[in-house]
Residue frames as a rotation matrix with the C-alpha (Angstrom) as fourth column:
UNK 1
0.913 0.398 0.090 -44.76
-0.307 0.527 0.792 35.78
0.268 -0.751 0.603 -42.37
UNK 2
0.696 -0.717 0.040 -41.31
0.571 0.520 -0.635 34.66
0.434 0.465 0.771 -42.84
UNK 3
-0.408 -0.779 0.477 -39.76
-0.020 -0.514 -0.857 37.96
0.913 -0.359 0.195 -41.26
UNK 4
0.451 0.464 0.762 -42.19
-0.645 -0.421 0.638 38.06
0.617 -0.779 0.110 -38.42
UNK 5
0.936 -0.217 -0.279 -40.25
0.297 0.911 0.288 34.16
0.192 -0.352 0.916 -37.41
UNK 6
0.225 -0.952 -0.208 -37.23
0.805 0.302 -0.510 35.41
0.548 -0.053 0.835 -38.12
UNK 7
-0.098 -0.168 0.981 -37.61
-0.497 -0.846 -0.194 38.99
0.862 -0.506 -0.001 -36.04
UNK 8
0.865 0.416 0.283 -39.22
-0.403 0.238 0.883 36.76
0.300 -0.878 0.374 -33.09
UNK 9
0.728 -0.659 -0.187 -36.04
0.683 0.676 0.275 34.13
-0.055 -0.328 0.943 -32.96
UNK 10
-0.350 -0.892 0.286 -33.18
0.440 -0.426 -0.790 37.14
0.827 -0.151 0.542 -33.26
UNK 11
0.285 0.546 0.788 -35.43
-0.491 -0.622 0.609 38.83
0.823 -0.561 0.091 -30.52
UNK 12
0.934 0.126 0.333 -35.43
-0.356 0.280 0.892 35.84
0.019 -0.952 0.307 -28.06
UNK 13
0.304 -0.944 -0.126 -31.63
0.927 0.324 -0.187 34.76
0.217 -0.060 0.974 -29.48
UNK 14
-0.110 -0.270 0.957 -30.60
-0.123 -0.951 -0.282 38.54
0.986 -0.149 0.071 -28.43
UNK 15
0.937 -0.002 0.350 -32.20
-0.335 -0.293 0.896 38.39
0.101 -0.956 -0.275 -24.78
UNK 16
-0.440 -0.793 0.421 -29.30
-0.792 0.121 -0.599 38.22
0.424 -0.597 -0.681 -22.32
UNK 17
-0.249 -0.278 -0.928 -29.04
0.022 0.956 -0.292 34.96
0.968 -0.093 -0.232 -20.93
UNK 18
0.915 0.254 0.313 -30.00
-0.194 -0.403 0.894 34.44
0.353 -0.879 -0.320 -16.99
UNK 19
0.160 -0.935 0.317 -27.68
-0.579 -0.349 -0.737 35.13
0.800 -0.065 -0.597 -14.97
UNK 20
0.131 0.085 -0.988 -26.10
0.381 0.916 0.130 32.83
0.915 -0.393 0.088 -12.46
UNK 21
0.958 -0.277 0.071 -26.68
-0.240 -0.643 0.727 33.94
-0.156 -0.713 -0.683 -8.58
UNK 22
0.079 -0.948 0.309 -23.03
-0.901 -0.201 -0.386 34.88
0.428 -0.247 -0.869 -7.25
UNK 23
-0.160 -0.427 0.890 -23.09
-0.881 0.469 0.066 32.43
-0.446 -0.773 -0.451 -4.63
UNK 24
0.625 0.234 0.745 -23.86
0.001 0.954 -0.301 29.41
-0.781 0.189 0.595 -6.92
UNK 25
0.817 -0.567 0.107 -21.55
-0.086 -0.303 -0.949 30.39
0.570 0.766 -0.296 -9.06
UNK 26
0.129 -0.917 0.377 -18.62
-0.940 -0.235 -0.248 30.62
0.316 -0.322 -0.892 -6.51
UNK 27
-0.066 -0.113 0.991 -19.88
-0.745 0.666 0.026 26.82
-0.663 -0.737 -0.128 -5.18
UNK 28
0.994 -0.105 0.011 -20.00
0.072 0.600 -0.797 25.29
0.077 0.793 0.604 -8.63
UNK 29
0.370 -0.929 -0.002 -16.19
-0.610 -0.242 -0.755 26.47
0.701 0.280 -0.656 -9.06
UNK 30
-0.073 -0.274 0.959 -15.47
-0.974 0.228 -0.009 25.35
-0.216 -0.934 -0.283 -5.66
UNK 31
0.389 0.596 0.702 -17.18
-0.296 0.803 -0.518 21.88
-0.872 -0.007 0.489 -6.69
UNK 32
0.828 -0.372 -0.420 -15.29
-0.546 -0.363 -0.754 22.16
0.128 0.854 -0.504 -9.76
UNK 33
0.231 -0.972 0.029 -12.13
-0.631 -0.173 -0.756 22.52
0.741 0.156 -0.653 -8.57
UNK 34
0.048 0.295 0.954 -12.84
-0.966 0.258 -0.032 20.31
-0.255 -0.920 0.297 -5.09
UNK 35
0.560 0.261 0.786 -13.70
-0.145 0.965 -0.217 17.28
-0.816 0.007 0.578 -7.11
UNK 36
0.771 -0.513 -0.378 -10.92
-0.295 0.239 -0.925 17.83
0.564 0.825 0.033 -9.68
UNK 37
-0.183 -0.491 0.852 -8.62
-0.952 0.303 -0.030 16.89
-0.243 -0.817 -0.523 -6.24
UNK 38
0.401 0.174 0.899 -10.45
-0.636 0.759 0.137 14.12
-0.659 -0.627 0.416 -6.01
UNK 39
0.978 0.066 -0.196 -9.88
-0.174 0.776 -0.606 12.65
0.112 0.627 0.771 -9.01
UNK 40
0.358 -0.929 -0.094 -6.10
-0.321 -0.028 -0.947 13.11
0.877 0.369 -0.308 -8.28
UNK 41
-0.441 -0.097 0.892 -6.28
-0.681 0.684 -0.263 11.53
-0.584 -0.723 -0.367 -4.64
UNK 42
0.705 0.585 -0.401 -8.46
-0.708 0.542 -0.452 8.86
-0.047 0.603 0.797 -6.54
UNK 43
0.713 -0.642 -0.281 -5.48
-0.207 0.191 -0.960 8.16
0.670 0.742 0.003 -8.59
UNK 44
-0.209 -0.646 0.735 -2.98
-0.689 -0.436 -0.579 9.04
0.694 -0.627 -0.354 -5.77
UNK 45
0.064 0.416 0.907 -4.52
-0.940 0.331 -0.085 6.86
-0.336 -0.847 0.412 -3.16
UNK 46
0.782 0.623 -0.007 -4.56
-0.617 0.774 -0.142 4.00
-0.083 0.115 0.990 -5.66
UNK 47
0.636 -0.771 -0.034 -1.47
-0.186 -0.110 -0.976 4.07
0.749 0.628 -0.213 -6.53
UNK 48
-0.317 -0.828 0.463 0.43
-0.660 -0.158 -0.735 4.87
0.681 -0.538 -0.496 -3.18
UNK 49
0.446 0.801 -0.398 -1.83
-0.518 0.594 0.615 2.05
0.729 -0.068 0.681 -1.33
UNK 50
0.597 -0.627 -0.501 1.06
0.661 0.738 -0.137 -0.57
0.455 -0.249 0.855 -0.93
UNK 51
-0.452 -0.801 0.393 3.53
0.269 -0.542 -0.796 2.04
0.851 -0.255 0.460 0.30
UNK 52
-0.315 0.192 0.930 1.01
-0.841 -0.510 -0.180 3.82
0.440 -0.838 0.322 2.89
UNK 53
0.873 0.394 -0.288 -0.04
-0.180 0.809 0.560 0.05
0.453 -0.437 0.777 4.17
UNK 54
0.228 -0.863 -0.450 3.81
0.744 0.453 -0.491 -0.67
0.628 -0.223 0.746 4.77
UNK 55
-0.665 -0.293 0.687 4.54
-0.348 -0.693 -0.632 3.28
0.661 -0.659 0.359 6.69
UNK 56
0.342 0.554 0.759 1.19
-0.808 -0.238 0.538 2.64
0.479 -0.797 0.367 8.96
UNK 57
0.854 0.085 -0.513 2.68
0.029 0.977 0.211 -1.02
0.519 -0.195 0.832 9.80
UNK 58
0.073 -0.927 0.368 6.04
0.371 -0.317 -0.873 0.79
0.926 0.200 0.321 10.30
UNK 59
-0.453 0.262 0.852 4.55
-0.443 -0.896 0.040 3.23
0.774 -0.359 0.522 12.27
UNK 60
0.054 0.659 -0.750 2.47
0.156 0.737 0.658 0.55
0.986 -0.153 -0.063 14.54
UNK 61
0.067 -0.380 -0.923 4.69
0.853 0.502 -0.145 0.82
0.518 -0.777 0.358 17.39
UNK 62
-0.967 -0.191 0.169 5.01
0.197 -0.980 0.022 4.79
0.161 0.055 0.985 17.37
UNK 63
-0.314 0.940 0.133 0.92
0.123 -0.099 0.987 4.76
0.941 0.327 -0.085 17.25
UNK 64
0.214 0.702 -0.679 0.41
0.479 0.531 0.699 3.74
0.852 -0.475 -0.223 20.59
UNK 65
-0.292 -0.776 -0.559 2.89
0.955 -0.268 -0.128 5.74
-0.050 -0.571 0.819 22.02
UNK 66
-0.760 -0.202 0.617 1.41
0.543 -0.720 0.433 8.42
0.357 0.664 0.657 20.35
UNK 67
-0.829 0.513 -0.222 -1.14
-0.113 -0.542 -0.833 11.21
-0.547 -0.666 0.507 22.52
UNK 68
-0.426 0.673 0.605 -4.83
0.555 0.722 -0.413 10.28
-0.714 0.160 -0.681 22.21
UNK 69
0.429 0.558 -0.710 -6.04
-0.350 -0.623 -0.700 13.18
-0.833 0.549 -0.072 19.69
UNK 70
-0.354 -0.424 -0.834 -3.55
-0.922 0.008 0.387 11.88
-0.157 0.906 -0.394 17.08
UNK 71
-0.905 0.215 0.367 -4.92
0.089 0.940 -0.330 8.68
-0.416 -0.266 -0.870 17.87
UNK 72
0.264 0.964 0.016 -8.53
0.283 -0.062 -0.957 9.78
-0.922 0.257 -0.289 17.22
UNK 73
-0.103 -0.079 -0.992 -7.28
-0.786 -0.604 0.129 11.42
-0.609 0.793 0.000 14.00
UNK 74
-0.753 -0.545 -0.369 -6.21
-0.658 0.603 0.451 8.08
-0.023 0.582 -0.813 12.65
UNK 75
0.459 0.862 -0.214 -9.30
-0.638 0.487 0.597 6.09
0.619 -0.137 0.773 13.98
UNK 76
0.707 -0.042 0.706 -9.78
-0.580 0.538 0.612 2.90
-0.406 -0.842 0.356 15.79
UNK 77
0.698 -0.038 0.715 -8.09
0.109 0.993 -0.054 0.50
-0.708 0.115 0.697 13.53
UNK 78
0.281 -0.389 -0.877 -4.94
-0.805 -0.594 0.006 2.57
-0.523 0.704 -0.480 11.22
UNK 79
-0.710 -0.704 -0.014 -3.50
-0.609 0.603 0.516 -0.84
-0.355 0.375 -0.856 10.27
UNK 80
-0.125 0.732 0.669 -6.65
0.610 0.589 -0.531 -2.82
-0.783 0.342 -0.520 9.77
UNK 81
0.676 0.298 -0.674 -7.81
-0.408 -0.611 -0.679 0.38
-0.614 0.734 -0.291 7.55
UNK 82
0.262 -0.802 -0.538 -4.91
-0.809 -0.486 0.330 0.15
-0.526 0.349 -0.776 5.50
UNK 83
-0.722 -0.037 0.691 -5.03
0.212 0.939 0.272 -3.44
-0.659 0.343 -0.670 4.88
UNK 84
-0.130 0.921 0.368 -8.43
0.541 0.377 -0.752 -3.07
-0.831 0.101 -0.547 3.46
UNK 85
0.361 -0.156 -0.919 -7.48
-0.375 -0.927 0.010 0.18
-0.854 0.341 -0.393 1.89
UNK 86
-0.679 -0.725 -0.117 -4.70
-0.510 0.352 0.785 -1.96
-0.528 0.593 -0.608 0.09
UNK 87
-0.746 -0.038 0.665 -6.90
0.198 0.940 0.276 -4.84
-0.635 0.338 -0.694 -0.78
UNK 88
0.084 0.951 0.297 -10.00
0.962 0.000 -0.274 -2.84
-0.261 0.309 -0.915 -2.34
UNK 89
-0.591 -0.594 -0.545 -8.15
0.194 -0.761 0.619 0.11
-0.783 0.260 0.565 -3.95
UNK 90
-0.993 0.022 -0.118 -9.51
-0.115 -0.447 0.887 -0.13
-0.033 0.894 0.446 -7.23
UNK 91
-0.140 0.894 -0.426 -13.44
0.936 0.260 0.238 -0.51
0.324 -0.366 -0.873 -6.38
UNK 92
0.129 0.350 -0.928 -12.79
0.919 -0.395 -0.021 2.27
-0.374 -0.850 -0.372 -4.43
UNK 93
-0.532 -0.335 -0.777 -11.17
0.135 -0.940 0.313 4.26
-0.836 0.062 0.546 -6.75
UNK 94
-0.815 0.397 0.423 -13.47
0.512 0.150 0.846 3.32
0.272 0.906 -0.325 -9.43
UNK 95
0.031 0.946 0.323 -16.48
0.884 -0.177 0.433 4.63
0.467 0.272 -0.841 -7.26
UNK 96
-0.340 -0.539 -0.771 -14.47
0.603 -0.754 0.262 7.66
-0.722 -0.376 0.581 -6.30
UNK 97
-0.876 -0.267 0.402 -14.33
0.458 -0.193 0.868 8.57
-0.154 0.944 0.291 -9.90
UNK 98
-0.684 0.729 0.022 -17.59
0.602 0.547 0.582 8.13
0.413 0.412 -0.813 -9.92
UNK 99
0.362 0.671 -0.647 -18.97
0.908 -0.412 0.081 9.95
-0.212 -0.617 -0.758 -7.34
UNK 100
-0.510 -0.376 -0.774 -16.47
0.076 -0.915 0.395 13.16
-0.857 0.143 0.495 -8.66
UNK 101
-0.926 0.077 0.369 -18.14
0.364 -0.065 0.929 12.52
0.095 0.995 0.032 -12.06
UNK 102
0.075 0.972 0.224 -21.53
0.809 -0.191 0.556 13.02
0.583 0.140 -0.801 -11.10
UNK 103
0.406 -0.064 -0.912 -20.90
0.406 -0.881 0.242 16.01
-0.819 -0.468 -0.332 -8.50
UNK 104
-0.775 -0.632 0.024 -19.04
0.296 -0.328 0.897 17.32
-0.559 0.702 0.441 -11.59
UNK 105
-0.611 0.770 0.182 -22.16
0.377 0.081 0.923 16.66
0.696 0.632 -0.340 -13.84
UNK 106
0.328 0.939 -0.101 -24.63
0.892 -0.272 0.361 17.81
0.312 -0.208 -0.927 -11.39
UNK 107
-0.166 -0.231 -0.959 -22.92
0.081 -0.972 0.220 21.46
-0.983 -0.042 0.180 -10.70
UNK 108
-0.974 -0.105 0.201 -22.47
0.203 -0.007 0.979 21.51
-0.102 0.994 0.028 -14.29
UNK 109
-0.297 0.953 -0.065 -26.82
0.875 0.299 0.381 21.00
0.382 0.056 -0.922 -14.27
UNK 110
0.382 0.349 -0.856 -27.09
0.739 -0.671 0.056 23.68
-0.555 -0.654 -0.514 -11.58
UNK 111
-0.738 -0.349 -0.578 -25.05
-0.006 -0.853 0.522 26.23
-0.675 0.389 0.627 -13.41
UNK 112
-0.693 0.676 0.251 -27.98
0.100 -0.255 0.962 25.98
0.714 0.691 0.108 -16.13
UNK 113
-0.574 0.778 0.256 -30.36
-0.817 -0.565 -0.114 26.59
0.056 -0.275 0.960 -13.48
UNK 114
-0.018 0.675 -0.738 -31.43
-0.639 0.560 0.527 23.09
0.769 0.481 0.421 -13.68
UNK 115
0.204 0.037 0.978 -32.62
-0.952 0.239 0.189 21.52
-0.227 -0.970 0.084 -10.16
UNK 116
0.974 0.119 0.195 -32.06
-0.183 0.918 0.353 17.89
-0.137 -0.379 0.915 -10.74
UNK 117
0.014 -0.959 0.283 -28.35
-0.311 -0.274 -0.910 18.91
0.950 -0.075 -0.302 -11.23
UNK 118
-0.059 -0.136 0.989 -28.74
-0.998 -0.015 -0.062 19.25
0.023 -0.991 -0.135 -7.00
UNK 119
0.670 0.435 0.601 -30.11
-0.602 0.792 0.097 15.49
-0.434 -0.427 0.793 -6.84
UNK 120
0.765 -0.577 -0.287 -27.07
0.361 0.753 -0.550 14.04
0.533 0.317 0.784 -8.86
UNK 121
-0.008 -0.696 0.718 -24.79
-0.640 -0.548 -0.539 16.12
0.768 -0.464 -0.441 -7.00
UNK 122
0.111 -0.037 0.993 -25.86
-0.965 0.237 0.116 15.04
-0.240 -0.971 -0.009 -3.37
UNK 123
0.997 -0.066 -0.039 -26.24
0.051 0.951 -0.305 11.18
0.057 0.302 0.952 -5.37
UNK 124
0.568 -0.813 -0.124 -22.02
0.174 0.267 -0.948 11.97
0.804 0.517 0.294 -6.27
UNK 125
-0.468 -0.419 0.778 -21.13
-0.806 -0.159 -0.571 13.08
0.363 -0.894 -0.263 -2.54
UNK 126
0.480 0.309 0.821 -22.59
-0.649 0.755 0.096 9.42
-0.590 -0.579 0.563 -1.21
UNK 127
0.828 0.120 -0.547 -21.21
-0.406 0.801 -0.440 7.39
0.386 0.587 0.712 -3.29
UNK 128
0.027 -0.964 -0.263 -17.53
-0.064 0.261 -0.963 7.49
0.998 0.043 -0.054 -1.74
UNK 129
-0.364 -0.118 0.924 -18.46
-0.923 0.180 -0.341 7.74
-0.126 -0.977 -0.175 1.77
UNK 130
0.434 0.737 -0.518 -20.38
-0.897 0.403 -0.179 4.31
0.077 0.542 0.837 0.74
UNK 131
0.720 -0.512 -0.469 -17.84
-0.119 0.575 -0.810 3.06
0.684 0.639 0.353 -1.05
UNK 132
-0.389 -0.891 0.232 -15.64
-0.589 0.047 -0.807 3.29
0.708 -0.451 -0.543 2.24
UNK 133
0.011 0.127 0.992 -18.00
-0.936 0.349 -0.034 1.87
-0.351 -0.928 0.123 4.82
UNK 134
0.860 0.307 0.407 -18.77
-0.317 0.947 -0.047 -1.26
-0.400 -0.089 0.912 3.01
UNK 135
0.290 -0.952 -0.093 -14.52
0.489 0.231 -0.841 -1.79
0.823 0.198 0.533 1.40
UNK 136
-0.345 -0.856 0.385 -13.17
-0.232 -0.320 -0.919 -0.50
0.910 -0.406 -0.088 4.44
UNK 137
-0.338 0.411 -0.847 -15.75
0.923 0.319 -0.213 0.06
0.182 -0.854 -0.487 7.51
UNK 138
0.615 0.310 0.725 -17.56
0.400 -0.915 0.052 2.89
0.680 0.258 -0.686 8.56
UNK 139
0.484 -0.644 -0.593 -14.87
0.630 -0.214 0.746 3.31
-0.607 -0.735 0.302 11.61
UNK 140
-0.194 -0.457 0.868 -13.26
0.944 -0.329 0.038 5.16
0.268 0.826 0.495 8.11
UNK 141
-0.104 0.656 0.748 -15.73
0.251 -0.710 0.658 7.93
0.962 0.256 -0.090 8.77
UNK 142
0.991 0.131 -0.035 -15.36
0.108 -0.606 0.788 8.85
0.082 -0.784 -0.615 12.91
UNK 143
-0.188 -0.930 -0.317 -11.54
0.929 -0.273 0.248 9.51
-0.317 -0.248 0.915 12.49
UNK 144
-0.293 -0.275 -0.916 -10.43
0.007 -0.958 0.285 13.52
-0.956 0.077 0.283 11.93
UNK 145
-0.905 -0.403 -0.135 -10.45
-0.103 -0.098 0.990 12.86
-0.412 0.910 0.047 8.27
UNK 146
-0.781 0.625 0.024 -13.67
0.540 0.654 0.530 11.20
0.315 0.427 -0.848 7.97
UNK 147
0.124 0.532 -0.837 -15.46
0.821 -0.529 -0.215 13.80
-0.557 -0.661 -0.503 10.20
UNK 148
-0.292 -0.208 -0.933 -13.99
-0.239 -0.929 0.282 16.84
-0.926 0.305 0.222 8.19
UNK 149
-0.966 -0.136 0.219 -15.23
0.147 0.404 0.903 14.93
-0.212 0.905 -0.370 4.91
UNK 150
-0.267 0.960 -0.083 -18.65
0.920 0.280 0.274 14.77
0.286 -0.004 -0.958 6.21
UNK 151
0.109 0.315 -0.943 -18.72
0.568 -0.798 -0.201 18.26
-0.815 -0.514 -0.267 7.50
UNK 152
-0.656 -0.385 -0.649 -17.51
-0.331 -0.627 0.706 20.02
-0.678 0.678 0.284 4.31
UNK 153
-0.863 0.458 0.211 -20.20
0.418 0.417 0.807 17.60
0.282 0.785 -0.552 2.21
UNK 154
-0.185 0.971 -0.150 -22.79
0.957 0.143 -0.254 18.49
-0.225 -0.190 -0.955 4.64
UNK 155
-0.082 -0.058 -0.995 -22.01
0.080 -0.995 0.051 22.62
-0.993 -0.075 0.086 4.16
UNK 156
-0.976 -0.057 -0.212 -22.12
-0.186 -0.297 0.937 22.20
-0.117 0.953 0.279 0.29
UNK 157
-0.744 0.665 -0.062 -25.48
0.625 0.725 0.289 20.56
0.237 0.176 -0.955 0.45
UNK 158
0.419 0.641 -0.643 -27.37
0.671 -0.696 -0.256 23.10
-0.612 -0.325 -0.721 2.67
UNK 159
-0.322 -0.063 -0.945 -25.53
-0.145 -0.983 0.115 25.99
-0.936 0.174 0.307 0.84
UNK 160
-0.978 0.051 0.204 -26.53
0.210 0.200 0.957 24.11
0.008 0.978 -0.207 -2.58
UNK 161
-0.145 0.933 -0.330 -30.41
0.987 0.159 0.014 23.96
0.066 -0.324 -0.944 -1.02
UNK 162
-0.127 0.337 -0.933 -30.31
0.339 -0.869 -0.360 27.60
-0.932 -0.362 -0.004 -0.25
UNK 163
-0.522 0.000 -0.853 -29.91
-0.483 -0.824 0.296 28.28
-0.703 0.567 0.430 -3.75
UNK 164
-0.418 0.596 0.686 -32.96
0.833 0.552 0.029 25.72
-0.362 0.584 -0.727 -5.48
UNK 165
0.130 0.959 -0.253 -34.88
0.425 -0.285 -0.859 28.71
-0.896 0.004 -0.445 -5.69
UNK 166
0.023 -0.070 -0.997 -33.36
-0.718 -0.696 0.033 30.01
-0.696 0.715 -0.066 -8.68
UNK 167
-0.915 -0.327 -0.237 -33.38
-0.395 0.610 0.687 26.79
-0.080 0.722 -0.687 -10.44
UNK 168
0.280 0.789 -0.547 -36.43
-0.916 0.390 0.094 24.80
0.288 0.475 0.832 -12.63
């Protein structure tokens, strides 16, 4: 009886592993490597805070002068941002962290094939847009930046959704 256990478990420790599709595989990496950035703007951003509050204050007079698309890049308010930016740095960069840790941890899920990976993911891509409207404003989020943040979250999301079907 004893070999028949141990033929069954080298049998199923022998199958070949499943294999991950291609394209969830290239958007984990991506997601990988996407939200190791963040943690270094995180960092970056907390850090350089006081300096980029003092250039946009610098810069105040040059703003206005400045053709309306660069304007829209910057939003309504570059100096108000920036204040706020300054005063609520670490909050923010605490639920930065955060929100790279769980997108981290939920690819990580998906690469086993394991759907509620997807639901901490999309949980770790809200947290920082969040964390800006309510420590900054959502005005954060209709400049150039804030638009290209939300477009690039929403494309990982549907392309993460296309690939539930291979996950439990």
């Amino acid at each position: 009886m004893a070999d028949l256990n141990q033929t069954a478990n080298t049998e199923s420790w022998l199958e070949e592993p499943k294999k991950i599709p291609s394209m969830l595989n290239v958007l984990t990496i991506l997601t990988f490597i996407g939200n190791g950035l963040g943690f270094i703007s995180a960092f970056y951003s907390f850090f350089s805070a006081a300096s980029n509050y003092d250039k946009v204050v610098q810069a105040q007079d040059k703003i206005d002068q400045m053709p309306d698309f660069v304007k829209n890049m910057m939003g309504p308010d570059p100096v108000g941002n920036a204040r706020r930016m300054l005063d609520n740095r670490l909050p923010i960069m605490l639920l930065t962290l955060v929100g790279c840790l769980l997108c981290i941890y939920g690819a990580w899920q998906m690469r086993k094939l394991k759907k509620p990976g997807f639901t901490i993911y999309i949980v770790g891509d809200v947290v920082p847009f969040i964390s800006l409207c309510l420590f900054i404003g959502a005005s954060t989020l209709t400049g150039f930046t804030g638009l290209f943040s939300i477009v690039i979250t929403l494309v990982f999301v549907i392309l993460y959704a296309t690939q539930l079907k291979y996950m439990k």
